[in-house]
C-alpha positions in Angstrom: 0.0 0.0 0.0 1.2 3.3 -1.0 2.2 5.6 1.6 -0.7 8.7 1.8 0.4 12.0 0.4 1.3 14.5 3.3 -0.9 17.9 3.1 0.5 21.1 1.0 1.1 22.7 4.5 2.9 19.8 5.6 5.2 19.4 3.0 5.6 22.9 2.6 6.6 23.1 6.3 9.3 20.3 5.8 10.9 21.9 2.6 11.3 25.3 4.5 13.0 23.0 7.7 15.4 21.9 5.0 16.0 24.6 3.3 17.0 26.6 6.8 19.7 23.5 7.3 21.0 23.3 4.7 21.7 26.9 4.1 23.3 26.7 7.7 24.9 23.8 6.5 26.7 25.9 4.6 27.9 28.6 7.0 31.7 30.3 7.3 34.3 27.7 8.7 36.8 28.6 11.3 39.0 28.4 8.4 37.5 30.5 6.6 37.4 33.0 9.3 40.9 32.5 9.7 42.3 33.0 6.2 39.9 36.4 6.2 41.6 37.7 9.3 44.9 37.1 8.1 44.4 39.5 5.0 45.8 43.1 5.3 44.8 45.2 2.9 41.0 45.7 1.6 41.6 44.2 -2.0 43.2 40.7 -1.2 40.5 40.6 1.4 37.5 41.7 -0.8 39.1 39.2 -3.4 38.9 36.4 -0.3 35.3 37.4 0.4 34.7 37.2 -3.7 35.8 33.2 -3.4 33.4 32.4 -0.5 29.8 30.5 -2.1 27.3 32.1 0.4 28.6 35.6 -0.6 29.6 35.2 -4.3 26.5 36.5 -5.6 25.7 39.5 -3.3 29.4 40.6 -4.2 29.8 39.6 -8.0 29.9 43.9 -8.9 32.8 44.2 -6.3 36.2 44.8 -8.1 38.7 44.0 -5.6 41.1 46.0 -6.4 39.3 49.2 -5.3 36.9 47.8 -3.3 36.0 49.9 -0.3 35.4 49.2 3.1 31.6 50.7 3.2 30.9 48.9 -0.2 31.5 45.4 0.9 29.8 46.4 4.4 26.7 46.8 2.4 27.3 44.2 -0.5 27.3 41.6 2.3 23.8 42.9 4.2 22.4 42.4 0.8 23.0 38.9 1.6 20.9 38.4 4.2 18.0 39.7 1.9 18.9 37.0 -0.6 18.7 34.5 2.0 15.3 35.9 3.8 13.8 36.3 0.2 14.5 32.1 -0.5 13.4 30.8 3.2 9.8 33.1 2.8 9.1 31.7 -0.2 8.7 28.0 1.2 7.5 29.6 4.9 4.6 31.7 2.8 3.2 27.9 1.3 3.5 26.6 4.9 1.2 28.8 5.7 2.9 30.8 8.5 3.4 34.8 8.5 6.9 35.2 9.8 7.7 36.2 6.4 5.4 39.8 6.9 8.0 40.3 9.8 11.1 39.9 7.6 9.6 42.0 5.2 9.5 45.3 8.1 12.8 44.4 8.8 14.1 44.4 5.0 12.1 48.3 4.6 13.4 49.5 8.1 17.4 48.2 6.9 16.3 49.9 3.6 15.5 53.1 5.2 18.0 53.4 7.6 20.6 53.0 4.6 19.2 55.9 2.6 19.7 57.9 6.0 23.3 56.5 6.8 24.3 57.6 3.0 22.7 60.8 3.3 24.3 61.8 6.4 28.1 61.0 5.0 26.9 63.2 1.9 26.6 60.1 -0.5 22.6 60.2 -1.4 21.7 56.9 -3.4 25.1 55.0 -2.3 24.6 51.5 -1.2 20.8 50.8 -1.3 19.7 47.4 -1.3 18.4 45.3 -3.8 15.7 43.7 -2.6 14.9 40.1 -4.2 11.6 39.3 -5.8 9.8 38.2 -3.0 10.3 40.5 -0.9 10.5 43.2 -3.4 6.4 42.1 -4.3 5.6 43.2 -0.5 7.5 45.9 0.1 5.4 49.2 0.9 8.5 51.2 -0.1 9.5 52.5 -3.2 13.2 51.6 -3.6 13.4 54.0 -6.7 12.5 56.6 -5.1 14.2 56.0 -1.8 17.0 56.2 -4.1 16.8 60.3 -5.0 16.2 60.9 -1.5 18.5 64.2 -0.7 17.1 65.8 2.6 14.4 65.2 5.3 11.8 66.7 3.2 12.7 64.2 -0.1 12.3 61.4 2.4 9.0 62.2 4.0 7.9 62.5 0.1 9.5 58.7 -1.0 7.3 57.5 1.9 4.4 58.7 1.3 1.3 56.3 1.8 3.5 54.4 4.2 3.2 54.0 8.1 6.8 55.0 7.9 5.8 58.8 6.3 3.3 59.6 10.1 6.4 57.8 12.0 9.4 60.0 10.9 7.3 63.2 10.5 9.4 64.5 12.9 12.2 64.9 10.9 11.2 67.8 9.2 11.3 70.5 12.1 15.1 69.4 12.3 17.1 72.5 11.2 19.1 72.5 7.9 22.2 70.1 7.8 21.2 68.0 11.0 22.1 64.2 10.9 18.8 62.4 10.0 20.0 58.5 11.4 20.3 59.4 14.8 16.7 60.5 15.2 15.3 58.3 13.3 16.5 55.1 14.3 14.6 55.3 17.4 11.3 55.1 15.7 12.4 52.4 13.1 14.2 50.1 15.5 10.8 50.0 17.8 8.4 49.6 14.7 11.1 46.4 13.7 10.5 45.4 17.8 6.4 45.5 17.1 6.5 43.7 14.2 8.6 40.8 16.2 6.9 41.3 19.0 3.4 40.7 16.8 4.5 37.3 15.7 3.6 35.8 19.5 1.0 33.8 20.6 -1.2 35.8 22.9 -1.9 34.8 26.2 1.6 32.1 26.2 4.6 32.0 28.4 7.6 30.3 28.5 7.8 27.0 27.4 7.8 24.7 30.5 11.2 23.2 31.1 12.5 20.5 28.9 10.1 21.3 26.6 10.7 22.0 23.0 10.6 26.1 22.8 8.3 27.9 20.2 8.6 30.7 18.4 7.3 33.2 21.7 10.7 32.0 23.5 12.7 32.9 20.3 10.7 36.5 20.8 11.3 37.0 24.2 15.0 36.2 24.4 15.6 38.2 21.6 13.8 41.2 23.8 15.6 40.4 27.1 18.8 40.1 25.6 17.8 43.6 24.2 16.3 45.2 27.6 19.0 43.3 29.9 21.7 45.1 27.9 19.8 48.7 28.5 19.4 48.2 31.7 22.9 47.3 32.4 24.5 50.5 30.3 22.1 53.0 31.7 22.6 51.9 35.4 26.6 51.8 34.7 26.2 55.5 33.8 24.2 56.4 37.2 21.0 56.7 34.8 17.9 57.9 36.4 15.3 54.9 37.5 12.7 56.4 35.4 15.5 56.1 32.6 16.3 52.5 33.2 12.5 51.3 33.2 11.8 52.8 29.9 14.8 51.3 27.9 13.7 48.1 29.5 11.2 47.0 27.5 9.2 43.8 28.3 6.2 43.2 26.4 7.8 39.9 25.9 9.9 38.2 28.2 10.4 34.8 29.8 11.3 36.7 33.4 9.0 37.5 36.0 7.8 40.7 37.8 9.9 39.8 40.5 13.4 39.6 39.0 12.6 42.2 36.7 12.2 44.4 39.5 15.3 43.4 41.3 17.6 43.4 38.3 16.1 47.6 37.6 15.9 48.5 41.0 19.1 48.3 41.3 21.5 50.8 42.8 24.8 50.4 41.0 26.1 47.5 38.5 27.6 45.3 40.9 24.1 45.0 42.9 22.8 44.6 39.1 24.7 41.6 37.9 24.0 39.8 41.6 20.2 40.2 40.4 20.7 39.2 36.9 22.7 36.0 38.9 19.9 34.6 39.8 17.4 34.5 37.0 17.8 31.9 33.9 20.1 34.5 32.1 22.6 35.0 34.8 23.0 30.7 35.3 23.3 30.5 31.4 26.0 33.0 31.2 28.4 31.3 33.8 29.6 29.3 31.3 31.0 32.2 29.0 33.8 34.2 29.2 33.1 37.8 27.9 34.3 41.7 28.3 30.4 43.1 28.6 27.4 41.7 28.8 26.1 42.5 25.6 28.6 40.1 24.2 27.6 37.2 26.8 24.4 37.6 25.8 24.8 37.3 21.8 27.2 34.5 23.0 24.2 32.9 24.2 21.6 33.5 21.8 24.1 32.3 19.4 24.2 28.8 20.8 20.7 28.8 22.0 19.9 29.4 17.8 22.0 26.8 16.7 20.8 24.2 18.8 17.6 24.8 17.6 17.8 25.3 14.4 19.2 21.8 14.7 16.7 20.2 16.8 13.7 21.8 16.7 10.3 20.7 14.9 8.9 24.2 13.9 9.6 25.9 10.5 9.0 29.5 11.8 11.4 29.0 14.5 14.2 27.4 12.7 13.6 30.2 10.1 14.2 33.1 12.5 17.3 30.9 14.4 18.8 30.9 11.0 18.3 34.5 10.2 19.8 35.2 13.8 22.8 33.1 12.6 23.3 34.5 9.2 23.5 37.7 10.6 25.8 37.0 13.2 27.6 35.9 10.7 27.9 39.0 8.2 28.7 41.2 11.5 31.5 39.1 11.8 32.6 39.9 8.6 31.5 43.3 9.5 34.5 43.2 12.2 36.9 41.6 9.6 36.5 44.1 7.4 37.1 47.4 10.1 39.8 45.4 11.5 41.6 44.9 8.2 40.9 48.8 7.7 42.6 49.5 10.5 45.5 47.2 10.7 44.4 45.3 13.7 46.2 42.0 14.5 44.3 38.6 13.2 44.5 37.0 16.8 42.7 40.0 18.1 40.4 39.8 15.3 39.0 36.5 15.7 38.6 36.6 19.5 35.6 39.6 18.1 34.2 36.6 16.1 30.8 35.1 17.5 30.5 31.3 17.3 34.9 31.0 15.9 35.6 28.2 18.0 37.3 24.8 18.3 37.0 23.1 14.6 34.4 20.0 14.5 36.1 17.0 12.5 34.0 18.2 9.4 36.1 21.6 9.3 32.4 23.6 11.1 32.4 26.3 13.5 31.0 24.6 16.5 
């Protein structure tokens, strides 16, 4: 008897598992990470970067020999477009919407590239390319992102958007003021609702030892954000009212309780004894960082890799591997302003999330 044909959802569902593993398969070797550090001067390393197959395509317009540090910066966040644009089109047939939340964060990168060019004087420089895919949902138009000169142009490229209302603002700024640094506020927390949108209401943490869901990927995501807030505003003596606000926790896998012990905190060291005794504080003895920040991303790291490995749900393997893939590009992110600026390869690697010990098949473990 023939076995009975799974349903599109199904199937769809297991293609898009795949296709997340396999593109991790395929991930940046120690070697690899290795070879890049070792480079000093920008051409032999764009020409490095050139040879590598995850990034061959999203740099194939680079000529080494002039290649400049902010153009293969940018060449290699196009990337991570290429990559969201082939995992939604399996995760859109399964049936799930994580692909609406990939698609925010692809127009928010967008615009806050326009705003990074216009404020070094270089209108147009460097905008993405957004695939097919995601190019089809995109409320933005690229084109005319593109002759954006000046807050005004801006507001006028974005008009019929929610990001027009949003940035407003940046038209009672007075001539020649830098546009990024008041408007990435307002983009970073509409990218935080559109994550935030994507869990279950009325969930909490998985229980423990079970398998997580996409919620825990959401709220780990947001504690790692609020815990490192917290942390850097208390360090600088920041006011209590100050601290609470740049802790956001509309979705968290703390409680009440240690929330409130970890903010009402009088100085760091009083801080970290809080932060000690929750789930993140036992999870980060096993790390050796500088800040916290970087104990945290340490941990998210392994926390997506083991599930993107292990777990059973498409959405969440998809945004583990997104996590991953861009870990991985601000890696190459620190390769590339290390080799800029003539900084040691031993020192460069030790900035390299998930570099470690080599597996017997060559992987970063």
């Amino acid at each position: 008897m023939l076995p009975l044909p799974l349903p599109m959802k199904t199937r769809a569902s297991n293609a898009a598992l795949a296709k997340a593993r396999a593109m991790y398969g395929r991930r940046l070797t120690t070697a690899d990470y290795k070879r890049l550090a070792a480079c000093r001067t920008m051409p032999a390393l764009a020409a490095e970067l050139k040879a590598l197959p995850m990034y061959e395509e999203a740099l194939k317009s680079v000529n080494a020999p002039t290649a400049r540090r902010a153009q293969l910066e940018a060449m290699l966040r196009q990337a991570i477009f290429d990559r969201c644009d082939s995992l939604c089109r399996y995760e859109l047939s399964s049936g799930h919407l994580v692909y609406g939340y990939f698609t925010t964060s692809c127009e928010v990168d967008e615009i806050l590239s326009c705003l990074r060019c216009l404020d070094a004087g270089r209108p147009g420089d460097y905008l993405y390319k957004l695939p097919d895919f995601l190019q089809q949902r995109c409320t933005v138009d690229l084109y005319a992102l593109a002759r954006v000169t000046d807050a005004k142009s801006l507001l006028a490229a974005l008009a019929g958007t929610p990001y027009q209302k949003m940035l407003a603002p940046l038209a009672e700024l007075p001539e020649g003021s830098k546009l990024l640094v008041h408007a990435e506020p307002y983009l970073e927390n509409w990218r935080h609702k559109a994550l935030v949108s994507l869990a279950p209401e009325g969930t909490g943490p998985s229980a423990p030892g079970a398998e997580p869901g996409v919620r825990d990927f959401i709220a780990l995501e947001c504690d790692a954000a609020a815990i490192s807030n917290a942390a850097r505003l208390i360090r600088m003596n920041a006011s209590v009212a100050a601290v609470d606000a740049a802790a956001r926790r509309d979705c968290t896998n703390l409680s009440e309780a240690e929330w409130n012990a970890m903010l009402g905190a009088k100085d760091i060291e009083a801080f970290r004894a809080a932060l000690d005794k929750n789930r993140y504080g036992r999870a980060l003895r096993r790390y050796n960082y500088r800040i916290l920040k970087e104990g945290l991303q340490m941990y998210r790291y392994d926390w997506c890799e083991k599930w993107l490995r292990f777990s059973t749900d498409p959405s969440l393997v998809m945004l583990c591997y997104i996590y991953l893939a861009r870990c991985e590009v601000q890696n190459l992110d620190h390769i590339i302003e290390g080799v800029h600026y003539h900084m040691p390869a031993d020192e460069l690697l030790s900035m390299v999330v998930g570099c470690r010990a080599e597996t017997e098949k060559g992987r970063v473990s």
